[in-house]
Each structure stands twice: as structure tokens, then as C-alpha cells.
C-alpha positions in Angstrom: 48.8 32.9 -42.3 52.4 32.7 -41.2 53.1 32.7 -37.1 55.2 35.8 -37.9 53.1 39.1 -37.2 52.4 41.3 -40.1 53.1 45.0 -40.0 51.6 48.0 -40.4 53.6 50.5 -40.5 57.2 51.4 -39.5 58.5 52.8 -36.4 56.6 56.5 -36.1 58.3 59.4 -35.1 55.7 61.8 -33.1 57.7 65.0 -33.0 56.6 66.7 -29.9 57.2 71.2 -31.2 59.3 72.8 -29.3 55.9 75.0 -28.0 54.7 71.9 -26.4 57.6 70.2 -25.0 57.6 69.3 -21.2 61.4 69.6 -19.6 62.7 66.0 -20.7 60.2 65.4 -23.4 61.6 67.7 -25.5 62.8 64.5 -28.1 60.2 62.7 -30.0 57.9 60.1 -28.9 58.4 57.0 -30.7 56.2 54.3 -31.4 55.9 51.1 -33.2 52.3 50.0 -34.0 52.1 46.1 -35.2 49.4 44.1 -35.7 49.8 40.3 -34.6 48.6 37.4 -36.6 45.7 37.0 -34.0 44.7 40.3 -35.1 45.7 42.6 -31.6 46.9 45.6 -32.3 50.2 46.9 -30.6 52.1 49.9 -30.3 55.1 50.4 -28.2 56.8 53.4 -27.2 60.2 52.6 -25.7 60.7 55.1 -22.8 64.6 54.5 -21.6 64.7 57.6 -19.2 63.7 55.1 -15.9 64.0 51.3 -15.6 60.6 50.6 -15.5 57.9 49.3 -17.7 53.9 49.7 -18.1 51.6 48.5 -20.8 47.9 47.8 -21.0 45.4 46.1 -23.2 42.4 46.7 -23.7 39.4 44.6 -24.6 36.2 45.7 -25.9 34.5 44.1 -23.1 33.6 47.5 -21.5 29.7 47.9 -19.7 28.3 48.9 -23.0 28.6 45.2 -23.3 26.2 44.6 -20.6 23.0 42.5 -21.9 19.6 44.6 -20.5 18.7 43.4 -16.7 22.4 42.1 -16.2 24.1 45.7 -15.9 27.1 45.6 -13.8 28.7 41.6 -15.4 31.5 43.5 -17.3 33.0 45.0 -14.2 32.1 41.9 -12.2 33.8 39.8 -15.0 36.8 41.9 -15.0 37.1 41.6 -11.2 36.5 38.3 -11.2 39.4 37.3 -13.7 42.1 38.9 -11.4 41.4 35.9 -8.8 43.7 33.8 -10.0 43.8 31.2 -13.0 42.8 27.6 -13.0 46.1 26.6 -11.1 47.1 29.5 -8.9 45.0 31.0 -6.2 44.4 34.7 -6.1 46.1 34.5 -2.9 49.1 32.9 -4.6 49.0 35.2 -7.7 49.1 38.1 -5.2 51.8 37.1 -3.4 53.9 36.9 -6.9 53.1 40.1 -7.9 54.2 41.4 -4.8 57.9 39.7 -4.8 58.1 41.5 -8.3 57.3 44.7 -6.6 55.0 45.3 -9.4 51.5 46.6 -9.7 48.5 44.4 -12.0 45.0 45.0 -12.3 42.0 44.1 -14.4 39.4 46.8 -14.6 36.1 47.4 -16.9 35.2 51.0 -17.8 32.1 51.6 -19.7 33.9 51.7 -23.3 36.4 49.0 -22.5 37.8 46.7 -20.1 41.8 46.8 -19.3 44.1 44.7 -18.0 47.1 46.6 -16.7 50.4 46.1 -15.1 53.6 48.2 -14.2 56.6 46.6 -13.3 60.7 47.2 -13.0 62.8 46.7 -16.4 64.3 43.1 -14.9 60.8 41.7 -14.0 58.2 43.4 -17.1 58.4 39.8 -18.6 57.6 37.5 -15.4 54.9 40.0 -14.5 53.8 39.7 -18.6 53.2 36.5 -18.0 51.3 36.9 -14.6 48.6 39.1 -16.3 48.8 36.8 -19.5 47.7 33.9 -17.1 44.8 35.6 -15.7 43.6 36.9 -19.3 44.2 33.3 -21.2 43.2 30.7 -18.4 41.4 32.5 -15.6 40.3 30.4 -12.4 36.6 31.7 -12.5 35.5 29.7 -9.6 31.9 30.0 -7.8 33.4 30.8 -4.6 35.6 33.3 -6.3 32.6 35.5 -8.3 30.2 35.0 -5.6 33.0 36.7 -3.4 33.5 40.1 -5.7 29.7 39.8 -6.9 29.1 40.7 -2.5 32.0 43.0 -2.5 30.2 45.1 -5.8 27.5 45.0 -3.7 28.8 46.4 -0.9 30.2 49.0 -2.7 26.9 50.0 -4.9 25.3 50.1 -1.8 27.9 52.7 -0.3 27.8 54.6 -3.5 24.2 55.1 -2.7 24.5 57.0 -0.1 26.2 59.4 -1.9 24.2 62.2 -3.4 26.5 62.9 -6.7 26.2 58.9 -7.3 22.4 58.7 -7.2 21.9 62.4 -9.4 24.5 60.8 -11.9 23.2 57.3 -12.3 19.4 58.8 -12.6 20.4 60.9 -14.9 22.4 58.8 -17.4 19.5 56.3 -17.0 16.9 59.4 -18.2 19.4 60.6 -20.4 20.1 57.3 -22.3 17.1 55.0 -21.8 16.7 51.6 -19.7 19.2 48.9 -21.6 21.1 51.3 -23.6 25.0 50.7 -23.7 25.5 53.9 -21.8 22.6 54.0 -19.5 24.4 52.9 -16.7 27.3 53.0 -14.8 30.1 50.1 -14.6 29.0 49.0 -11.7 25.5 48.3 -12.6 22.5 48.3 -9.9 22.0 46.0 -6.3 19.4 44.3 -8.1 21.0 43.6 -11.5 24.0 42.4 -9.7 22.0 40.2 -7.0 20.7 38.5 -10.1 24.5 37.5 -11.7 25.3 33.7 -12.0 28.9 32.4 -12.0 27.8 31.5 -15.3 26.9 34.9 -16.4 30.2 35.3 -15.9 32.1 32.9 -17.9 30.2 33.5 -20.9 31.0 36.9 -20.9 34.9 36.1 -20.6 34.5 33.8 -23.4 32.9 36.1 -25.7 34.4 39.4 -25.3 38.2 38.8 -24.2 39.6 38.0 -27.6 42.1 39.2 -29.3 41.3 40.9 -32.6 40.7 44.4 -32.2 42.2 44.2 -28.9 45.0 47.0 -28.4 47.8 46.5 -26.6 49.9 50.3 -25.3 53.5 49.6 -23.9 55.7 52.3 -22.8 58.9 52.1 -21.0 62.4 50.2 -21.0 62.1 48.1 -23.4 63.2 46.7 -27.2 59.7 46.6 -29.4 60.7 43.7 -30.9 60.9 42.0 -27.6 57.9 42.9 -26.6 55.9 41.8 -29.9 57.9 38.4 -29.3 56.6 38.1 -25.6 53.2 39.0 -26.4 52.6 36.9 -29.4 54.0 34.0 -27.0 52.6 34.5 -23.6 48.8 35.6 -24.9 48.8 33.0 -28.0 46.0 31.3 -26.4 43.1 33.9 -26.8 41.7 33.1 -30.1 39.0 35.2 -32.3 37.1 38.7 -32.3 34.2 40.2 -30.7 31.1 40.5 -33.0 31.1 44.4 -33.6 28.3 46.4 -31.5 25.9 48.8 -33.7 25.6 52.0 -31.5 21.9 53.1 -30.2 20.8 56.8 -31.6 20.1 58.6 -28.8 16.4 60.0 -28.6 15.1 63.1 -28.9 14.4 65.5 -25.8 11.2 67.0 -25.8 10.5 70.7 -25.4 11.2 71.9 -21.6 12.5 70.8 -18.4 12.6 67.2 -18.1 12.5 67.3 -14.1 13.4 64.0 -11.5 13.5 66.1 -8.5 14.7 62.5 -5.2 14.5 64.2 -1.6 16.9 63.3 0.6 17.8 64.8 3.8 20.7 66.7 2.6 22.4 70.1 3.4 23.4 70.9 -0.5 21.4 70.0 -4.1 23.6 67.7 -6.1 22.3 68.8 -9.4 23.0 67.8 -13.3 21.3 69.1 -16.2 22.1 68.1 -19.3 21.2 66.2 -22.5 22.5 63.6 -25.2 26.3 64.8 -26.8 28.6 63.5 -29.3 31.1 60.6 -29.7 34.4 60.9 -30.2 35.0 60.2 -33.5 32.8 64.1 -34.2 34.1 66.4 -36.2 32.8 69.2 -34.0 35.2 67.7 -31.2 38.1 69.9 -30.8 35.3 73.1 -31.5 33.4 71.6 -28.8 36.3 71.5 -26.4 37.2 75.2 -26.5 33.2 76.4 -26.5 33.2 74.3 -23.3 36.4 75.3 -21.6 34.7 78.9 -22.2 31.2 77.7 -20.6 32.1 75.5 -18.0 35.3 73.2 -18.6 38.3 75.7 -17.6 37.9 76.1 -13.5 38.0 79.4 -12.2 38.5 80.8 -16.3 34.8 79.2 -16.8 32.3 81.8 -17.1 29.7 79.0 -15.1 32.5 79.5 -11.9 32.6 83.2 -12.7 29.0 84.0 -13.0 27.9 81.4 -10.6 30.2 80.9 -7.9 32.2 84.3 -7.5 29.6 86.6 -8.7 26.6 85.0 -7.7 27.9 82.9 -4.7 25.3 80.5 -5.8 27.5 77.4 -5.9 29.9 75.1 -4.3 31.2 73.6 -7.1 30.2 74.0 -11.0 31.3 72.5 -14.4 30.1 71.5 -17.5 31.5 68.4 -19.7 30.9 66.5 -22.6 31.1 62.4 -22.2 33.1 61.8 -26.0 33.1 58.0 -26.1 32.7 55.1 -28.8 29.2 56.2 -29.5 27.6 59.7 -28.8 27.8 60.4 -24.7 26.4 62.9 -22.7 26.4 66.6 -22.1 26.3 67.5 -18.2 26.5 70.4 -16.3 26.9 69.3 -12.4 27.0 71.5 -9.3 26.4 71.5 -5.9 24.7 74.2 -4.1 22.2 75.0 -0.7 18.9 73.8 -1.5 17.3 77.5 -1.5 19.6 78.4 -4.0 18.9 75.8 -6.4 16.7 77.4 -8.6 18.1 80.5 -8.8 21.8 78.7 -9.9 19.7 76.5 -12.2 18.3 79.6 -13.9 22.1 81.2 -14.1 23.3 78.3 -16.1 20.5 78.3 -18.5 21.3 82.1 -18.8 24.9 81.2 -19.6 24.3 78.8 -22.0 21.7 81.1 -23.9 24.5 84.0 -23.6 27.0 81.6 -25.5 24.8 80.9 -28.3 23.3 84.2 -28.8 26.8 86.4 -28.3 30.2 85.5 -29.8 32.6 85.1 -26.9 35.4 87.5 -26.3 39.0 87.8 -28.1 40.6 87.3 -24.9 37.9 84.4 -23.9 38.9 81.8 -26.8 42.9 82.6 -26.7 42.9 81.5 -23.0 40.9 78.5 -24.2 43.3 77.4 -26.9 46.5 78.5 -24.8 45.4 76.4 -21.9 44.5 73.4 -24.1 47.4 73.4 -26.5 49.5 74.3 -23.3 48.3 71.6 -21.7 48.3 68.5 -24.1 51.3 67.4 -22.8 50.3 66.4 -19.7 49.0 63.3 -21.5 52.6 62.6 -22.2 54.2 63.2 -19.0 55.0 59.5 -17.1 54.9 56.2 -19.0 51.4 55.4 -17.6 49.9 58.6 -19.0 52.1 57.0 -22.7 50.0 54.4 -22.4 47.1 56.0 -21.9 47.1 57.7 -24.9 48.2 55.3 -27.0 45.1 53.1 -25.9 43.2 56.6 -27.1 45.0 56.8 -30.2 44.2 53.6 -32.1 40.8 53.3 -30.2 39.3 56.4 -31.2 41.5 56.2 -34.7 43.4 59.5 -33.6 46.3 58.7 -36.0 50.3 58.2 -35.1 50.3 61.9 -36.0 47.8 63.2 -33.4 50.3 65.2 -31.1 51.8 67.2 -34.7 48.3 67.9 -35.9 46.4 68.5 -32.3 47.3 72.2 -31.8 46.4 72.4 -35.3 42.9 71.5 -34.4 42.8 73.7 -31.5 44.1 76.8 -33.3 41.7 76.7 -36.0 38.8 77.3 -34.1 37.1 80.5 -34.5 34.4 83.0 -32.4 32.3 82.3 -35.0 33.0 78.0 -34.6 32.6 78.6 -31.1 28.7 80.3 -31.4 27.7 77.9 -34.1 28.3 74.4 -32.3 26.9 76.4 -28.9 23.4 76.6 -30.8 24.0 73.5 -32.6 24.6 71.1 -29.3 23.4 73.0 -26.0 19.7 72.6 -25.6 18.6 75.3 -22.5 14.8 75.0 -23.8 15.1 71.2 -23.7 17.0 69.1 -20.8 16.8 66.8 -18.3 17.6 68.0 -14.7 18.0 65.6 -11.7 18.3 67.3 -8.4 18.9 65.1 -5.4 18.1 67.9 -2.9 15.6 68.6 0.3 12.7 68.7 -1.7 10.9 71.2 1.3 13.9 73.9 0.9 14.6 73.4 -2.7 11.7 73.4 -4.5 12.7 72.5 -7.8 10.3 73.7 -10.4 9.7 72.6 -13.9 10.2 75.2 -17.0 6.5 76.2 -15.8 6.9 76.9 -12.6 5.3 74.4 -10.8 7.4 72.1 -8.3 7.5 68.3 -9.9 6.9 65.7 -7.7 9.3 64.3 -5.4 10.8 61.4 -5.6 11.3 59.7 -1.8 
């Protein structure tokens, strides 16, 4: 094949209707989506309204990528490769980004890893090539990852004193299964981390940041056709693709309460109850959003604030939330209440999910839901970072160029009737898994037959 890039389509309009148009978004959002010879794809929304530039890539080389017993080397990896490449110090590199007055980063999330930067118009391409250093020919030395691997570390350690943390990571971990992509968070565990070589480390760069079926989002001053030039130059030396994951079907949850009940000495329960959800790519996705905006997704509009926290006063805090990745996620509801209380809020929320499935919701219920969510989609479209954003969304999750034309669509369709089907279809209130990190003595947290589990110290 030729060194020129081969396209896939032509330059996209993505009219923005009038309904959902921000004040200076009211024209359309162009974008140019290209695929390079080295098989990135890139799409590039010229933004002209400031003279700045932001643009992202992202590499499946997320913590789903984690092998089993080395959780945690994706964001350590990711870390690692912003110290610097094989002739430039990290100390060096940030000093240049800092003259540019720009802002880099490389990060790994659990789906991907990205590698980020937002710069001025007159200095997008010397800070291009700052972040294309890093990605092509990091530094990777020992003294380097041995340096972040003790700063992750420190910070998992920190993170463990935190109540929410420890309730969240338990409960993926129950939720998921030991060594499944999505069992555990980016940051993986002390021990797993303890046990990373600078090694470890390498190989993962070496197999997972490559180039096909990377995606590349750019959004602001700029001419697409200089960008496709300056990327096709500066990142020409990342060669091949990532051999394509197979997702894990999530197991079954028994009948009942699946109960982890860890005592800590702690004022308020940190609860989550929840069970396996969908992925992205679902067709029940954009039902699912307004049945859970009802439920537990829209704040104060929620009938789990409602019921719970302004009725009841059970709760500090309650919401409910489906995890839509790459492959099917999680269901959660998560709230915080006083440990004496926690059974009586845990009751309420089975009650409203029950109520849900066995009653359709209210006329007024589901037109606030799709109001506040078509009403609302442009918020994803508001500053070039947030362009970006969803641009990475779009061709990741195979949205289409003409996802913001067809998304109210989606919304607007959904019925009562939609609303009480995927309820009964995808909540589970006779079979969950509830962590509670709470004080065990003043909680009591029972299992679905009353009796109180044993707690975990």
C-alpha cells in the first residue's frame, strides 16, 4: 500500500437541531474521519472559535488488558511512558511542555489507555511531536517504573482508606470474578503491583500501543489535512495491531442476597448493590438510560433520592448507574447512610426497584427523563476537550457520524411500556450482591434471610 492514507468517508456534517443547540453551537459540527495506511483511525473536527487545539488517541491498552495476578501494569505502563523517551528526561520533557504552555498526559482507563494533549494554535505541532516521542520511543527505564510503580502504591494504599474505594473494588471483584477484564480497577491491588517488573512493563508497551484500531479525536484550530499530514509523520514509527480480546460472559447470580458485609470503624455504611449490566453496543441502551434516570440516575428527579433521602431521610447520598463499556459492565446502586439505617435504606431500594418493574412509571416521570436527556446531550459538545471526547466515543463504541441527528431519536422513542419491560428484564432485587463497608456492631447487615453474614475485619 501507497504512503498516502486512504479514506473513508468525506467531510461529515453533524447538524446539531435547533432544539439542541448550545448559544455558539448553533452551526454544525464537522468532522473528517480518515483512516491512515498504518490503520489509525482519525477524525478531526476543526473548532476555529478559540486559538487553541486538543486531540487524543486512544489505544486499546486499557486494564481489561491486564494478564490475571498483574492487575494494575496498564496504568503503571501508561504512567510510566510519560517519563520521558530514550533521549529526553522526564524532567526535560516537562520543562518543554511547560514553555509551550501546554498540557500532555498519558492515562489508562479500564477500556482504553489515552494519550492526550491541549495546546495553543502556534504550538499544537511542537507539542504533537512531544507526545509522539513519548508514544513511539519511550525511555522506560528501571529507575523510572520503579519510581511510579511506589507512587501507585502510595496512592492504592491511600485509596484504601477510603470506604467508597474498598465497597467498589470488592464489589466489582464479586461482581466480575478474580481475572476478569473488568474485575478490577485501573489501578490494580498493593500486591499485584508490588509484584510488577520493569519488564512487565515493556512488554506491555510493545504489544498494546499500536496503531491499527487506534483512534485518534482532534478538535480545535486547525486544517484536517494538516493534521492527517502531522500525524502520519510524527507517529510513523508505531507499527501493527493488537490481537483482538474475546469478552468474558458474565456469570449468573444465584437466588438472594449475595452479602460481603467489611467492618470498619466508620460513622456512615458505604453501600453498593448491584449485579452484572450491559455493554454498550445494547440495544436496550438508550431504554435503559431513561428507566434509570427514573430509578436512580436523575438527582433530586430520582425516585431513589425522593423515596430515600427526602421522604425517608435514610441517606446521604443515593444513585443508581449502569457501567456501558466494550463488553457488558455493571449495574450499581451506591449510597451512603448511618450504619442503623442501613437496612432499612437497603430494603427501600429493593422496594423501588420492585415498584418499577411491577408499575408503569408516570406520564410526567418519563417526559422529564427524555427532556433532561435530550436537553442535555449537548453538554458533550460544549468545549473542544468534551469534542474530543466524544469523538473517541463515537468510532469506539461504532455510534456513527450521525449520532447527534439520530440521538434524540433514540430517546424519544422510548415508551412506559419500554421503560417496565427492560426494568424486569435487567434489575435483579431477588438476586444481587451487596457490599457494605459499615460498623458491623451498629449496622447489622442481614442476608435476604434475615440473619447477619459474617463480618469481614
Amino acid at each position: 500500500m501507497s504512503g498516502r492514507h486512504r479514506f473513508i468517508g468525506p467531510i461529515v456534517a453533524l447538524a446539531i437541531a435547533a432544539a439542541l443547540s448550545l448559544p455558539g453551537m448553533a452551526h454544525a459540527l464537522e468532522v473528517k474521519r480518515v483512516k491512515l495506511d498504518n490503520g489509525m483511525i482519525v477524525l478531526i473536527s476543526p473548532q476555529h472559535n478559540l486559538p487553541m487545539v486538543t486531540a487524543a488517541l486512544a489505544f486499546d491498552a486499557g486494564a481489561r488488558r491486564d494478564p490475571k495476578g498483574k492487575e494494575g501494569l496498564a496504568r503503571l505502563t501508561a504512567d510510566s511512558i510519560m517519563e520521558g523517551t530514550r533521549t529526553m528526561s522526564a524532567e526535560e520533557l516537562n520543562r518543554k511542555v511547560d514553555f509551550l504552555g501546554s498540557a500532555m498526559d498519558v492515562g489508562a482507563g479500564s477500556d482504553y489507555a489515552t494519550a492526550s494533549f491541549t495546546s495553543l494554535k502556534r504550538y499544537w505541532r511542537d507539542t504533537l511531536k512531544l507526545l509522539a516521542g513519548v508514544l513511539t520511543q519511550p525511555g522506560l527505564r528501571d529507575d523510572d517504573i520503579a519510581r511510579k510503580q511506589a507512587e501507585q502504591i502510595a496512592a492504592i494504599k491511600a485509596a484504601e482508606e477510603e470506604p467508597g474505594y474498598v465497597a467498589q473494588t470488592t464489589f466489582l471483584k464479586q461482581v466480575f470474578g478474580d481475572g476478569s477484564p473488568y474485575g478490577h480497577l485501573p489501578d490494580g491491588t498493593v500486591d499485584t503491583v508490588q509484584q510488577l517488573s520493569a519488564q512487565d512493563v515493556r512488554n506491555f508497551y510493545h504489544e498494546f500501543y499500536r496503531p491499527e484500531g487506534t483512534v485518534a479525536a482532534v478538535a480545535g484550530d486547525i486544517e484536517p489535512d494538516e493534521v492527517i499530514k502531522a500525524l502520519r509523520e510524527e507517529l510513523a514509527p508505531l507499527k501493527g495491531a493488537v490481537a483482538p480480546q474475546r469478552p468474558q460472559p458474565l456469570a449468573p447470580i444465584g437466588p438472594g442476597a449475595h452479602v460481603t458485609a467489611i467492618n470498619r470503624d466508620v460513622a456512615q455504611a458505604n453501600i453498593i448493590l448491584g449485579f452484572g449490566g450491559i455493554a454498550r453496543s445494547n440495544p436496550d441502551y438508550y431504554k435503559l438510560q431513561v428507566m434509570n434516570y427514573i430509578l436512580g440516575g436523575g438527582g433530586f428527579a430520582s425516585r431513589l433520592m425522593k423515596e430515600v433521602r427526602s421522604k425517608a431521610g435514610l441517606v446521604y447520598s443515593i444513585a443508581s448507574f449502569f457501567q456501558a463499556a466494550l463488553f457488558p459492565g455493571s449495574f450499581q446502586v451506591v449510597l451512603e447512610t448511618k450504619n442503623k439505617s442501613a437496612n432499612e435504606a437497603i430494603a427501600m431500594v429493593l422496594a423501588q426497584m420492585r415498584r418499577i418493574q411491577e408499575s408503569p412509571v408516570s406520564d410526567a416521570e418519563i417526559e422529564s427523563a427524555k427532556k433532561f436527556l435530550i436537553g442535555s446531550f449537548p453538554l458533550k459538545l460544549d468545549t473542544q476537550n468534551s469534542i474530543v471526547q466524544f469523538l473517541l466515543q463515537v468510532q469506539i463504541y461504532g455510534l456513527g457520524l450521525d449520532y447527534i441527528d439520530k440521538y434524540p431519536g433514540y430517546i424519544r422513542a422510548v415508551t412506559k411500556e419500554d421503560v417496565q419491560k427492560v426494568a424486569r428484564e435487567y434489575l435483579h432485587p431477588d438476586s444481587y450482591i451487596l457490599v457494605a463497608v459499615a460498623n458491623q456492631s451498629e449496622a447489622g447487615i442481614k442476608v435476604a434471610n434475615g440473619a447477619p453474614p459474617s463480618a469481614k475485619q
